[in-house]
C-alpha positions as CSV (number, residue, x, y, z in Angstrom):
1,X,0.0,0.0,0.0
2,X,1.5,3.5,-1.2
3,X,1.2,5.4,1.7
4,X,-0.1,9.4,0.6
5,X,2.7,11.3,3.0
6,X,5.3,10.8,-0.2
7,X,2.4,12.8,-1.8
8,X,1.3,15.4,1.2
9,X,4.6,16.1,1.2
10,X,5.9,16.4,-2.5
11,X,6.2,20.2,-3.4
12,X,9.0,22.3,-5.3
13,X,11.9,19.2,-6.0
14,X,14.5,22.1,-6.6
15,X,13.7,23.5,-3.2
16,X,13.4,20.2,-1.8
17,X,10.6,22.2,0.7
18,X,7.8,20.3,2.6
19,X,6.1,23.1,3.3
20,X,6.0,23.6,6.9
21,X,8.3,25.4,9.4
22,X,10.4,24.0,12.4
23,X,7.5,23.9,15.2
24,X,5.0,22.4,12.5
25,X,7.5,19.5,11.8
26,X,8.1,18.9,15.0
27,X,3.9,19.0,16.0
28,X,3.4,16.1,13.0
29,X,5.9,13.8,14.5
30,X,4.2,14.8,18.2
31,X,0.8,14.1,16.9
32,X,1.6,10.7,15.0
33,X,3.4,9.5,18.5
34,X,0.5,10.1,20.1
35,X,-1.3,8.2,17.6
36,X,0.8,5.5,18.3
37,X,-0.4,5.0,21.7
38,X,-3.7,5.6,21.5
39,X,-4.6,1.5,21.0
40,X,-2.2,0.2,23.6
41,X,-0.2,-1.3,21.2
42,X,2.6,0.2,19.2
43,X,2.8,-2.1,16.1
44,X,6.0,-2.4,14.1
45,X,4.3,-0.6,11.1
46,X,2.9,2.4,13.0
47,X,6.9,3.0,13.8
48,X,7.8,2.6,10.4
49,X,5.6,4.9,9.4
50,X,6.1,7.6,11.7
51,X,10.4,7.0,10.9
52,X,9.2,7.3,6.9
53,X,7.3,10.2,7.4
54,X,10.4,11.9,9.4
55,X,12.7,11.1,6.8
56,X,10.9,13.2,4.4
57,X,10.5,16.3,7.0
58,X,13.4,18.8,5.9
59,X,14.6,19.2,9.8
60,X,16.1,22.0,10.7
61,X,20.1,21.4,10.4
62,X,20.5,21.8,13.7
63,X,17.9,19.2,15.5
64,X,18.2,15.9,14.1
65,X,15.3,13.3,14.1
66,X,16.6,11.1,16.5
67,X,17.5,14.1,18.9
68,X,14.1,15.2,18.8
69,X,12.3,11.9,18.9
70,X,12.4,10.8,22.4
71,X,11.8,14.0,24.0
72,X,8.0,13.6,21.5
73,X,7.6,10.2,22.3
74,X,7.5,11.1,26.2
75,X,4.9,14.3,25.5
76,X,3.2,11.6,23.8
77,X,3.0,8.7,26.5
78,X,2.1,11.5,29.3
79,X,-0.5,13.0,27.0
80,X,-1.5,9.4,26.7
81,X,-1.8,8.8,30.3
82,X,-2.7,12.3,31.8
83,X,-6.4,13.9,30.6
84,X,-5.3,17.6,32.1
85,X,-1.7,17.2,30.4
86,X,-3.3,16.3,27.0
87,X,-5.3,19.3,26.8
88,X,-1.8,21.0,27.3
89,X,-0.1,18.6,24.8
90,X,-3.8,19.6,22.3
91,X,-3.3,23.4,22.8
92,X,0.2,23.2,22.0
93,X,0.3,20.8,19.0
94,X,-3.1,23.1,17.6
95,X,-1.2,26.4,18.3
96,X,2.3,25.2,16.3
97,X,0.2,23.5,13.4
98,X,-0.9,27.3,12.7
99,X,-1.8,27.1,9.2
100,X,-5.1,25.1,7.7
101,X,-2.6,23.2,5.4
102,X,-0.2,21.9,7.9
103,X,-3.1,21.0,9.9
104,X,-4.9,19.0,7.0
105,X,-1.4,17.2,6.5
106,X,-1.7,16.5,10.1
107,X,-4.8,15.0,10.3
108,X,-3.8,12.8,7.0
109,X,-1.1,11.4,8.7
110,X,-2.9,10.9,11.5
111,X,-5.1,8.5,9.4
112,X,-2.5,7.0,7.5
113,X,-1.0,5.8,10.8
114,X,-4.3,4.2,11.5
115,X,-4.0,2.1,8.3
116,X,-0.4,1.5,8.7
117,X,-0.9,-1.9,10.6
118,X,-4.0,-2.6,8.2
119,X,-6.4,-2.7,11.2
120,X,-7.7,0.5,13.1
121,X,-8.8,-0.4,16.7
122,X,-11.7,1.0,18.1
123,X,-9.9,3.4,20.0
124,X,-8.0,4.8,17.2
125,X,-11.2,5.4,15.7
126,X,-12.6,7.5,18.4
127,X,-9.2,9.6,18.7
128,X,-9.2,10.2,15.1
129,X,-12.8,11.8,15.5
130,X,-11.7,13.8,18.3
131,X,-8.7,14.9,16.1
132,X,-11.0,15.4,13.6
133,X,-12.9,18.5,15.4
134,X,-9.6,19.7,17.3
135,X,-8.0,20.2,13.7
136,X,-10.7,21.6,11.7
């Protein structure tokens, strides 16, 4: 299955651009660990994914991926686990993801994920709804 991020993010090839700033990157790769956790399970696919869609962020120079990554996975797993913190961890992913765009290519992802391990658990489904409204 051809996932749709190669095509999300596919702009200008001589500017090698996806669009987005810094804190918008950084609020995808947030987001989709969250998404992650949202079944309980973390499924080999779902990390694929979320390392495919990384690799075609254009990071800034200065933070790598893997520099960045754990300090998201642990906003994710306490957003996961903490109602008050994930109306924090909401706010803040919603005020970085500033643009209608880079919030539509949030929410794609978001689904994408979903399919990634060709089964979308019931929970998944009801985050994606709520994501649904928070990003609209």
């Amino acid at each position: 299955m051809a996932f749709s991020f190669k095509k999300l993010f596919s702009g200008n090839s001589d500017s090698k651009s996806d669009g987005l700033n810094q804190a918008q990157r950084e609020a995808i790769v947030d987001l989709l660990h969250y998404c992650m956790f949202a079944d309980n399970f973390v499924a080999l696919a779902e990390d694929s994914f979320v390392n495919s869609v990384a690799a075609t962020l254009n990071w800034d120079k200065n933070i790598t991926f893997e520099s960045y990554e754990g300090g998201s996975i642990g906003k994710a797993r306490k957003a996961k686990e903490s109602a008050s913190y994930r109306e924090t961890f909401y706010k803040d992913v919603i005020s970085r993801l500033a643009t209608k765009e880079a919030r539509a290519k949030a929410l794609q992802l978001c689904r994408d994920l979903y399919q990634a391990d060709a089964k979308q658990a019931e929970a998944e489904t009801q985050q994606l709804a709520t994501l649904a409204k928070l990003l609209a």
